[in-house]
C-alpha positions in Angstrom: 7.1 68.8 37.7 10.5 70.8 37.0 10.6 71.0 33.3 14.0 72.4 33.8 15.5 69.5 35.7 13.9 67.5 33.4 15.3 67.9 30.4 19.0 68.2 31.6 18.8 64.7 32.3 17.7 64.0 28.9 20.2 66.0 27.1 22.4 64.4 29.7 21.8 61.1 28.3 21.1 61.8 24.9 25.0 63.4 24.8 26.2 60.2 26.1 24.4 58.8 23.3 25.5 60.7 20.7 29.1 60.7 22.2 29.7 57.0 21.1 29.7 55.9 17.6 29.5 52.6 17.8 25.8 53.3 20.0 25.1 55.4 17.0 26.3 52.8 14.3 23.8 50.0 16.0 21.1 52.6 16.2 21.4 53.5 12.0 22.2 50.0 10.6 18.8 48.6 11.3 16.7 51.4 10.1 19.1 51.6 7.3 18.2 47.8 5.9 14.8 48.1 6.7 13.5 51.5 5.6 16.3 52.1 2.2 17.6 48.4 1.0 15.0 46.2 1.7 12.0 48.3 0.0 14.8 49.4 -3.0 15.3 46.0 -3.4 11.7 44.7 -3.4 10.6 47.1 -5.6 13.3 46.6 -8.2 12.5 43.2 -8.3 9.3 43.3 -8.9 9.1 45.8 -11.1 11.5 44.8 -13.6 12.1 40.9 -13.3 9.6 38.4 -14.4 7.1 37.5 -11.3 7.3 33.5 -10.8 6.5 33.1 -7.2 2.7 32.5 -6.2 4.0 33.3 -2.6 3.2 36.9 -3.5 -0.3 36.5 -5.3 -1.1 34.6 -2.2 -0.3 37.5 -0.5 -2.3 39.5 -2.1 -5.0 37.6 -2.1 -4.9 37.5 1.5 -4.9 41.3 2.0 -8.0 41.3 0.0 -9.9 39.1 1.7 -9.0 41.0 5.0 -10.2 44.5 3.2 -13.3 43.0 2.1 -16.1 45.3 1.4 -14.0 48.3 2.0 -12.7 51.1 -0.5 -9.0 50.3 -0.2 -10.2 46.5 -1.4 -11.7 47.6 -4.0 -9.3 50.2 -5.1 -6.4 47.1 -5.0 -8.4 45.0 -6.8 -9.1 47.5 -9.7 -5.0 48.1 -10.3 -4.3 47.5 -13.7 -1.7 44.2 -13.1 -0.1 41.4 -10.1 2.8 43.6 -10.2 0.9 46.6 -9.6 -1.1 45.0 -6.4 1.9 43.2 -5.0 3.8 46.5 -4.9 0.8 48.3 -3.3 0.0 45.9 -0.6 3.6 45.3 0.1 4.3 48.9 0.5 1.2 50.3 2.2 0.0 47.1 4.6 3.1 45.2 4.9 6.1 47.3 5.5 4.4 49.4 8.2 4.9 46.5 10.8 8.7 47.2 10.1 8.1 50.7 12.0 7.0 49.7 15.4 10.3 47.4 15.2 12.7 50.2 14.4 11.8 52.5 17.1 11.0 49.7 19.4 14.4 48.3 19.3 16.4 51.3 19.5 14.4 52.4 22.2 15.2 49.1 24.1 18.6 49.3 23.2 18.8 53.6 25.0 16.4 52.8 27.8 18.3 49.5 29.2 21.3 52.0 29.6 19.1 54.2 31.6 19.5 53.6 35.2 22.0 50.4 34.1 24.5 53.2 33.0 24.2 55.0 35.7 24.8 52.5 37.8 28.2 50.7 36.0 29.3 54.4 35.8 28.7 54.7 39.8 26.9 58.3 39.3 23.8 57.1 40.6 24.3 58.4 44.2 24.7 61.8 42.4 21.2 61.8 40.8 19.6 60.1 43.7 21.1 62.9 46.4 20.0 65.7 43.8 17.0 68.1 44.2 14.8 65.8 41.8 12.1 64.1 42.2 11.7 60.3 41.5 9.0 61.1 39.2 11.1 64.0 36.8 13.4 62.0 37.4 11.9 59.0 35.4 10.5 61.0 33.0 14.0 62.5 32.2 15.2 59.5 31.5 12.1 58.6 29.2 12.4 62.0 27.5 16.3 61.0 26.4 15.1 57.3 25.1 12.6 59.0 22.8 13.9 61.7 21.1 16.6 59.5 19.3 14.5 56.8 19.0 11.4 59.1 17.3 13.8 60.9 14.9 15.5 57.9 13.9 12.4 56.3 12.9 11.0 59.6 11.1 13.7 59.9 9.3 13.4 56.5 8.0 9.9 56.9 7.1 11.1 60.1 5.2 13.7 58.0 3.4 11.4 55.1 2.8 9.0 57.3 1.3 11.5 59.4 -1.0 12.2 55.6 -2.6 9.2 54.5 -2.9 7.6 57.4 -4.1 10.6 57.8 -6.9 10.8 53.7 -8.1 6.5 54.0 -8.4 5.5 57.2 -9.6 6.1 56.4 -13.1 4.5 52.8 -12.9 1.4 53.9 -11.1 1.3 57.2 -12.1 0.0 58.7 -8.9 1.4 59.0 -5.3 0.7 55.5 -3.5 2.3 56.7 -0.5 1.6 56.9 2.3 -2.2 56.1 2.7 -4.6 56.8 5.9 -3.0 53.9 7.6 0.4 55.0 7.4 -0.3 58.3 8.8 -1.8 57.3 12.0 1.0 54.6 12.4 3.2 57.0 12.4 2.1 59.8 14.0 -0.5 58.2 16.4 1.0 54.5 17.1 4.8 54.6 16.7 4.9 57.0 19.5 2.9 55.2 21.3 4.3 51.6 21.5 7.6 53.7 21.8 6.7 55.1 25.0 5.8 52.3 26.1 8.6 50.3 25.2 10.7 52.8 27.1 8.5 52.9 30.0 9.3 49.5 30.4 12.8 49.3 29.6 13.6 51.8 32.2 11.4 50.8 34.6 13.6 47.1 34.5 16.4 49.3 34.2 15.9 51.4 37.7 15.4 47.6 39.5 18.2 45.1 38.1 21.8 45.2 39.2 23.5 45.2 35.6 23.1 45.0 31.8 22.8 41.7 30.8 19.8 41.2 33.7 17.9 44.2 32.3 18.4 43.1 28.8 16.8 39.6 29.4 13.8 41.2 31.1 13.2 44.1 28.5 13.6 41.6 25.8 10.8 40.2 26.3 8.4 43.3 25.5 9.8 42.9 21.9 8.2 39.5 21.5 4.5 40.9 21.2 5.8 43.1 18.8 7.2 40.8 16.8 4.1 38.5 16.8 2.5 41.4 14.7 5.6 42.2 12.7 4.7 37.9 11.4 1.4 38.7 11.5 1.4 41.9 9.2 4.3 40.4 7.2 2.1 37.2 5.8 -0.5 38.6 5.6 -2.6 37.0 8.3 -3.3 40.1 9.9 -4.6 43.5 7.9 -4.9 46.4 10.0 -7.4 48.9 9.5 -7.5 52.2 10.2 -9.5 52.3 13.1 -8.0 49.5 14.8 -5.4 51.5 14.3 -6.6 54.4 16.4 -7.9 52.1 19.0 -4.7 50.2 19.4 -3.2 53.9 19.8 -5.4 54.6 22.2 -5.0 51.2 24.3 -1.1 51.9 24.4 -1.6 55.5 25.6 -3.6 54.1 29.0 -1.2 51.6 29.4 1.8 54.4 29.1 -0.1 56.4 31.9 -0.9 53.6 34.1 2.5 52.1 33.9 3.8 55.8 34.9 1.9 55.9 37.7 3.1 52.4 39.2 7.1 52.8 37.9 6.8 55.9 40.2 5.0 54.8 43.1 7.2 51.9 43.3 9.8 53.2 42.7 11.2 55.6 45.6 14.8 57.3 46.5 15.7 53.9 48.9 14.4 51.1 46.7 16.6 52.8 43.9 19.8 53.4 46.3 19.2 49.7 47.6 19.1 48.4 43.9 22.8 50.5 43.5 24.1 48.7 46.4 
């Protein structure tokens, strides 16, 4: 492994990146709406307008009955009002599925330009008659998808945080974010499914001839993700903290295993055949 060669493809890649605003514009306007306006929005509402809609005490009520028996049941159920557990449950079980989409889809959006790029741009040959190997190679090209994709999303979290943490404070009167399960979302499963979503998209990248082929196949890796993005969002589907950690650990075998397979088929000819 050449560390070296390694990451001057991904600053490579990442300066293309950063060289085009309108790349930059569709990589900030969804994190943006999800992580500052939506959650400013919610909470406002809640907080200060008369509550009407059962939709959300049905909500509630289905968080509970997945936290049964636990501590963080219990602990909901003791908050003083509806408004107080809506805004709890929303924040701390509900929003988090909105992290694995904001990486996820900026990550699709890099890693489809991956190979794809290089390929429209007809500086393929160059990489594949350089002193690189297929493997570093790959992993250069992961290394550049992540990076934006990672600090994008952290920085959302950090903004999401700063208002949620400054619209509850004085209603709760202690910090309600984040709890256990935000922590190892973010620092255990975002990277993760991120990885992986990358692994993928590049992978479909290095084999179809152009863009709009590579986008159809990687699309399809967002529909999983989506499914649990419903899930979380109705409340159908609590997760826990240790499911959680195991899910973490499920995506990190899969990352390796995919690896090992988007570099064992993939060599120096089936990549300058896929150019041609």
């Amino acid at each position: 492994m050449n560390k070296r060669l390694i990451w001057l493809i991904a600053t490579k890649d990442i300066k293309a990146i950063t060289s085009s605003v309108q790349v930059w514009l569709g990589l900030i306007l969804l994190p943006v709406i999800f992580s500052v306006i939506i959650p400013l929005a919610f909470i406002l509402v809640i907080k200060y307008l008369p509550l009407s809609s059962p939709e959300f005490t049905d909500l509630v009520d289905k968080v509970l009955k997945g936290l049964q028996e636990t501590k963080a049941g219990e602990f909901i159920s003791s908050l003083p009002s509806m408004k107080h557990q809506i805004i709890y449950v929303v924040i701390n079980y509900m929003f988090g599925s909105i992290f694995l989409l904001i990486p996820c889809l900026n990550a699709m959006m890099i890693a489809l330009h991956s190979f794809v790029g290089e390929k429209e741009r007809r500086t393929m040959e160059t990489l594949l008659f350089s002193p690189i190997t297929v493997k570093d190679l790959f992993l250069g090209k992961v290394l550049s998808a992540f990076i934006p994709a990672i600090g994008i999303t952290l920085l959302s979290f950090v903004l999401f945080g700063i208002i949620t943490i400054s619209l509850t404070f004085d209603m709760f009167g202690f910090l309600i974010f984040p709890n256990a399960n935000w922590l190892i979302l973010i620092l255990w499963v975002v990277p993760m499914i991120t990885i992986l979503t990358i692994l993928v998209n590049v992978f479909v990248s290095a084999r179809a001839k152009g863009f709009q082929e590579a986008q159809q196949l990687g699309g399809l890796l967002i529909l999983p993700i989506m499914g649990l993005f419903v899930g979380q969002a109705t409340g159908f589907l609590v997760m826990k903290p240790a499911v959680l950690s195991l899910i973490g650990l499920v995506l990190l075998i899969l990352n390796l295993v995919l690896l090992k397979i988007m570099t064992k088929y993939n060599d120096r000819n089936t990549l300058f055949e896929q150019q041609i």
